[in-house]
Structure formats: C-alpha cells, structure tokens
Steps between C-alpha positions, in 0.01 A plus 500: 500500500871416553617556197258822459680678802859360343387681191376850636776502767759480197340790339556706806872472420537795265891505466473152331163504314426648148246713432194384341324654203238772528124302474216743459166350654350489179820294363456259831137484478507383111771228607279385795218422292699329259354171455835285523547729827208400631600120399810502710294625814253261408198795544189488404232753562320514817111470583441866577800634313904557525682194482569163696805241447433121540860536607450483893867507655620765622839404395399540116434915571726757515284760596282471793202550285652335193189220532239735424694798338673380175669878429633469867677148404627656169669775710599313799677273225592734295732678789612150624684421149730817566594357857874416519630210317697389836168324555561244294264199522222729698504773279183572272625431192608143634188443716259646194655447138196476327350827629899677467469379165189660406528834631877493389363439106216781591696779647849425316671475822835512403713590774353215755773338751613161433433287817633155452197242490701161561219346624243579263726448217645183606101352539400647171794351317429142631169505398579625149128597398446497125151316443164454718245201466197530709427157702169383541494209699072355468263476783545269770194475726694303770674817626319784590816753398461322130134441428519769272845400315766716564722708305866581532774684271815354331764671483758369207860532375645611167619106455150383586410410112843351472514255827114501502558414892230676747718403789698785429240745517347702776158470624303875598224367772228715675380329811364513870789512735325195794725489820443200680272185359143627427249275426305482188207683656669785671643523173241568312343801732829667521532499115187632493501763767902613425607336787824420342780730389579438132868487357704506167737206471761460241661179498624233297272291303608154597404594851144630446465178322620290779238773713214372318624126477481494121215722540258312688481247140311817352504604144718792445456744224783654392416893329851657362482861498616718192693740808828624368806449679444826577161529645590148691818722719272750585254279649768320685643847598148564673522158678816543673328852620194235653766297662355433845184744426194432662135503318187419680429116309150427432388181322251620253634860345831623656670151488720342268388590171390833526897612642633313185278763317662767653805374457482484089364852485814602673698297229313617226383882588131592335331142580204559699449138634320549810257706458223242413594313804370742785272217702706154375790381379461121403795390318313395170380818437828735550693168296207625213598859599817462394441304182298762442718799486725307310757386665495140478747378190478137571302274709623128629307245653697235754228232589513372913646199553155343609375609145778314353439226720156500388555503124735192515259310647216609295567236280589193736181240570450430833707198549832756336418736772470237763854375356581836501416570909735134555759622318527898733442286775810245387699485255583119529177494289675603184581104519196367535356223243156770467670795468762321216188394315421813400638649159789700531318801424218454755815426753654879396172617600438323798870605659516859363168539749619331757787727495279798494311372766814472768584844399149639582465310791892608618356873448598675827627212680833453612748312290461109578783235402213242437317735226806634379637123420162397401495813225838425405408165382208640327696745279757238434207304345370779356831561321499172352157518411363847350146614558354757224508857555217607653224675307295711740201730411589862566193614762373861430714771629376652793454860351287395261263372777198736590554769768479496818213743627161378407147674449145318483195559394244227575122442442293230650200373714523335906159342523250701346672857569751644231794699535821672387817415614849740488833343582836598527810262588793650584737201406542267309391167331242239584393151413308619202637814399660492107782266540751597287859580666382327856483189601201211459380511903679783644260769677588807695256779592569788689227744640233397267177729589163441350183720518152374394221695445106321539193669319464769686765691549612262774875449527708296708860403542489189345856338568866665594731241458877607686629204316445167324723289441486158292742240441384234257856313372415152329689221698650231281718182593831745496347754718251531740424841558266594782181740343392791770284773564454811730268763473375794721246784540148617492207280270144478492356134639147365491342581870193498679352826442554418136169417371420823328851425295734710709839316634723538834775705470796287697870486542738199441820321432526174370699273366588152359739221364456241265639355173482625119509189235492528131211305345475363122873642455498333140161570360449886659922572477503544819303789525256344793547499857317357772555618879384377845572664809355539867453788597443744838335797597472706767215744458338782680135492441235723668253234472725232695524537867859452620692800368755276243382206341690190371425319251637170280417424180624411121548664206495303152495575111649508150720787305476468164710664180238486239501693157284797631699551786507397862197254651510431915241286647467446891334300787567704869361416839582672833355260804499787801564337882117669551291255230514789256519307163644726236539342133588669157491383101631722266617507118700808371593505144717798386531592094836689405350793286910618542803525662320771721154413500296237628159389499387249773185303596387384837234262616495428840260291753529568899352254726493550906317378773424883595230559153396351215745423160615793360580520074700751377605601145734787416683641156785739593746687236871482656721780388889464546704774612743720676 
C-alpha cells in the first residue's frame, strides 16, 4: 500500500513526470489477458467468472482492484513506470523489473526515466543466475511438513560447471511462514486449512542445507533444467518482485510445489504447468509435470547418508557389524586383538561404517570434542587403510512412480450379499499400491472415500478415511527405527443389528507403535518385512454406551515384494474397556498391470463378540491419476 500511494502521489507531480503513451482499451485489454501477464499477477480464473490472484498482499497491487482486475494492474503499472526517476529504489521500475520489462518490450517504451535501482541491482548481481536445477528432496514420514518430499529451486552461477561447488549457489524455497513453536499437530490443521501465510525465500544454498540438517538423511534428486540464462533472470526478476509477499499456504495444492510451477511459467512464458493441479499439488506429480514439458536436461541422484550407511553394512556378518557398533562407540577398538584378526579388507569395511555411523548419528547435534576426536581417528585409519568405492543400486526415480490420485472399481461378496464398490483416494501411496519410485513400507492416505453398493440398490458410505498413515522401517543392529501408525475417520464395523449383513457406521482415530524387521534378508533379497505393533483406538460407536470408547489392542503381519507385485498379510485385534472383542484377518495381494494401474485382491475374516464371523472377498481395479 506504501509504496502504491509513493507511486500515484509521484504521478501527481506533473512538472517532473513524462507523459505516458496513448493505450486504447482494446490495446490494454489484449495485454491484460496476455498469458505471461497473467503469470506475473499470478491470476487464474475465478469460479463464477473475472479473475482472482493467489497473490494476497496488498503490498503486491498497485491498483486498488489490481487483485481481481488484471487491465487495472497493467494500467496502474503502466503509469507508475513514468513516475519520476528521483524515486530511486521505490520507483516501479525498481520495485517491478520483470513486469517494466515486459510491457517495455510490448509497447517499445523508449523514452522511460532512468531511476537508479542500487538495491535491486546490487542483489541480482550477487546472485549471478545463469542455470536452475529443481531439488527434490524424498518423503520423510517423520515430519508432517515433508511426508510428501519437498521440492525447492537452485539457482546456479556461470562458474558452476567449472568449480562444480553448490555452496555457491542460491536456494529458491516456498514455505509456511510459523511464528512461534507449533507443534506437529497444530501443524498439520493449519497447513491444511491456510492457516499459515506462505513466503518466497531466496537464500544461499549452504544455509538451506544446514535448514534441513543434510536434509533430514533423505534422498535428494537433483532435475537440471534446460532454462537459458535468460529465462533463469527473468524468473529471478519476478522473485525479487515476491520479496516479502504474502500467499495464503496450504499443505496439499497451494504449497510448495505448486508456487515453483508458477514460478517456471514466469521464466519460460507459454508453459501451462498448473492447470492439471486445480485440487492437489503433491510434489511427485508437478516433479513429473515438469519432466514432462520438457524441461528436465539432466537428472542426479545423491543417496542419504542412512542409505549409505546401509549399503556398507550390507555386506558385514553380524559379528563385523557388532565390531562395527565398538568401534563408533570407541575408537581404542581399532587395537583390539578381534578387530586386528580380521583381513585388511574386512577392517576397511568395518571402519568406513563406523565412520558413517558417527556422522548419522552427529546429524543435528551439536558439535562434540569426544565424536569429533573419535572420527578423527577413524579417518586417519581410514586413510591408511582404503575401503572400495561404494556401489549402490540407483532406486527408481520418483516421477516414474504412479500418480497420486487414485480411482477403484471393486466387486465382491460380505456374507452371502454381493456388491459394488467405487473409490476414490485423494493422495497418495499405500502398503500395496505398485511400488515402483516409493519406498518398501511407507503408506500415506489422504481422504480416501469408499461407496458400496448391496443387491438392491442399497448403498452406503462404506469408509472415509481423513488419513492413514504407516510407518514400517526394518530395524537392523545399526539402526533401530521405531515402526508407527495413525489413522482417522468414518468405517463400517460388525454390530449388533448386523445379522441381516448390514454394518455400524462409526467414527475413529487410532493409532500404534511397534517395530519393522527384515526376515530371510538372503534368500527373499530383502524384499520381506515383518511388523508388530500395539495399537489404540478410541471409537465412537452407536451400539456402545459411553459416548467414546477406548480400546487396546495389536496389530501384526508380513509385506512382501514378490514377482506379481505387492502381498500384505495381517492379524488385528481391538480389546474395547466395555468386553467388546473386535478381531480381523486379512490377505491383500495387489498385481502391477502398470505404472498406473493396479489390480488388487482382498480376503478378509471379521470376528466380534457383537455377531457371528464375518468372510469377505473383494477384486477392485486401481487406476492412478491426477
């Protein structure tokens, strides 16, 4: 607003002011439906017509109705770039280069003052942008801001091939602005409800690493971008017009990914990135958007430090890696008669992962003379004793994964009564979806509805699911990972007025923790897990008397990677505080027609003290997509 009123009070200063060019409203209107206009206001159309920009700050408008009234903008801006050049830092052309730019190449504005931008020019020429890699850090269900990966720009220098140094570089972030210390929970519903302004932050690389604390040990996937050096200004141009700009942030479409879109169809003008991402924007899919469209010239894969971890000690028996644990936890070891028995090459092996395992375990934590001596030592053996490069498998890359909006079509019998079942999840991946580009044990669900209809035309809401979310990571002797669960909403349970085949409808959250171990690592290659965890539930039930019922209980099974595709089998029991006895055996077995479609089949047996077993068999046909 400021800066609006510096703007239109300057124009009011006729004796110093040029006169700007004649603009018929046909001219103004064609410019204000220009679609690179419309990218700099960040517009899009509105429900019931006329326009609406995501944009919402005042302090981004120079007209009072420039939010909803792209023409008006144009004009407001248009007059602003002919205030006087005595301005200097707060004039238009200083404040707005990528728009002055634009309409300067479009109208031929030749006769424009010449307000010196110091401050703009001195920030642009630091950060030097020639090059753009997109950064896609991988999921990391242990932080509800990450669960979905995250993705980020990188901004690069002319010298970048030469010095081949990312700590040069500048890192473009989109992210929820949080004032004060919100918990994980809070969180969450703010993401979700835009309780968070969202802001553009350009800063240098080496701190957004230190941010993330080497990224939270997650994969990062590195996409370079085929922008030229001249597409890559004008998108920094437009970020130094979003500096200190507020947009509404919310988690699952206008969030992170979805302003990065916007951001490369400013640098690169007839891109239509967002359009396809109207309800979500989960960061696989707009990383596949962009691949897409072509703008991806290389992609680089930098495995997490745990994964690194993890494939040195693949190959270490069990009394290496207990040598290996002695040796992070002292490394007086090194001199030991057991660990000088082994060959020198085992002994390379064994103190390269001991290494790697001070590092992870000094991730985050503050620098400690103990570790640091104790690492020290480590490298100086290491240095006189070599391990082998190592030789890691490349996992899938997470574009190539299947989408994240998911249809289903189901068939199948409860008792003796058929039905039809229709399903559509919102988001994004679980336990037995088609595995490819996501990780072995890794679930997240968001608002997962499913409708069944019985013989007879009779339908009911068979489950809405808010979110479920599994965490089945394999402990080991290195790591010991805790496995989780959480899961909320509406399902159908076996009740007392059930006898004719009908369920109760009834609301719940649960929950659990357990562990996740690998089983037969050497004859299946790893590819089966076993999990135990107890679990909790709190559960409002029309047939129960008290209004919220609790309830303990466990929840057991296997996940196996088979040739087909994806097999789970489970043991559950809830134990309610009322003697209700509620107990559950199910096998799911999906088959991965493709990358986008899925065919699944589900047996199921329900036991409770309310009515008699319950068998249930289902086929449904899962279709990927956003």
């Amino acid at each position: 607003m400021f800066k609006r009123l510096i703007s239109l009070l300057a124009l009011c200063v006729c004796a110093s002011a040029l006169a700007q060019p004649p603009l018929n409203d046909a001219r103004l209107q064609q410019l204000a439906n220009d679609p690179f206009w419309l990218s700099l206001g960040h517009y899009e159309s509105g429900k019931f017509g006329g326009w609406r920009s995501h944009v919402d700050d005042e302090k981004f408008f120079l007209a009072s109705n420039g939010s909803s009234h792209p023409e008006a903008e144009l004009a407001a801006t248009l007059a602003a770039l002919y205030a006087p050049s005595e301005l200097g830092n707060q004039h238009a052309q200083c404040v707005f280069p990528a728009r002055s730019r634009w309409l300067q190449a479009q109208l031929k504005l030749q006769d424009l003052p010449k307000p010196s931008c110091s401050e703009f020019n001195t920030w642009y020429q630091d950060i030097a942008p020639h090059s753009a890699v997109l950064i896609y850090p991988a999921a990391y269900l242990n932080s509800p801001s990450s669960m979905f990966g995250h993705t980020l720009l990188r901004i690069d220098q002319a010298d970048f091939d030469n010095n081949s140094s990312a700590l040069l570089s500048y890192a473009l972030n989109f992210g929820a602005f949080i004032e004060g210390s919100d918990n994980s929970m809070l969180y969450a519903w703010k993401g979700l409800m835009g309780g968070y302004p969202g802001l553009f932050a350009l800063v240098p690389y080496r701190e957004k690493l230190a941010e993330y604390t080497r990224l939270e040990n997650r994969d990062l996937w590195e996409y370079r971008l085929n922008l030229s050096p001249e597409e890559t200004g004008r998108m920094i141009e437009h970020v130094w017009e979003l500096k200190q700009i507020r947009f509404d942030y919310f988690f699952f479409d206008e969030n992170c990914s979805y302003r990065l879109l916007e951001l490369l169809q400013v640098a690169r003008p007839g891109l239509q990135l967002t359009e396809d991402f109207q309800l979500t924007a989960i960061p696989t899919d707009t990383v596949k958007a962009v691949n897409d469209a072509g703008l991806v010239r290389q992609i680089d894969y930098r495995p997490s430090r745990e994964r690194e971890l993890q494939s040195r000690a693949a190959p270490l028996s069990v009394a290496e890696q207990d040598q290996l644990l002695r040796l992070a936890g002292g490394s007086e070891q090194l001199q030991q008669a057991e660990f000088q028995a082994l060959s020198r090459e085992r002994q390379a092996l064994v103190q390269d992962g001991a290494f790697r395992l001070l590092r992870y375990q000094a991730n985050g934590q503050e620098r400690d003379s103990a570790t640091a001596q104790r690492s020290f030592e480590l490298l100086q053996a290491i240095s006189r004793n070599p391990p082998p490069a190592l030789n890691m498998p490349r996992p899938g890359n997470p574009e190539d994964g299947h989408d994240s909006r998911t249809w289903q079509l189901g068939a199948g019998s409860r008792g003796d009564r058929a039905f039809g079942e229709y399903g559509l999840r919102m988001a994004y991946h679980d336990l037995e979806d088609n595995l490819y580009g996501f990780p072995h044990g890794a679930q997240i669900e968001i608002l997962n509805l499913k409708l069944r209809q019985y013989q007879g035309n009779d339908w009911q809401l068979q489950q809405l699911d808010f979110a479920s979310i599994r965490s089945m990571t394999p402990r080991n002797q290195l790591l010991q990972p805790m496995s989780w669960q959480v899961r909320g909403g509406f399902e159908r349970v076996p009740g007392e007025h059930n006898n004719d085949g009908e369920e109760t409808l009834v609301s719940h959250i649960s929950g659990g923790a357990g562990g996740t171990w690998q089983l037969l690592p050497e004859l299946l290659d790893r590819q089966l897990l076993g999990f135990s965890l107890l679990t909790g539930r709190l559960e409002h039930n029309n047939d129960f008397a008290p209004l919220v019922a609790p309830a303990l209980g466990f929840d057991t099974g296997l996940l196996w990677r088979n040739p087909l595709g994806n097999l789970r089998v489970e043991a559950a029991g809830d134990y309610f505080a009322n003697g209700e006895i509620r107990r559950t055996l199910s096998l799911n077995q999906q088959w991965e027609v493709s990358q986008n479609l899925g065919l699944r089949l589900s047996a199921e047996r329900q036991f409770s003290q309310l009515t008699t077993p319950k068998n249930e068999l289902r086929l449904e046909l899962k279709w990927y997509q956003y």
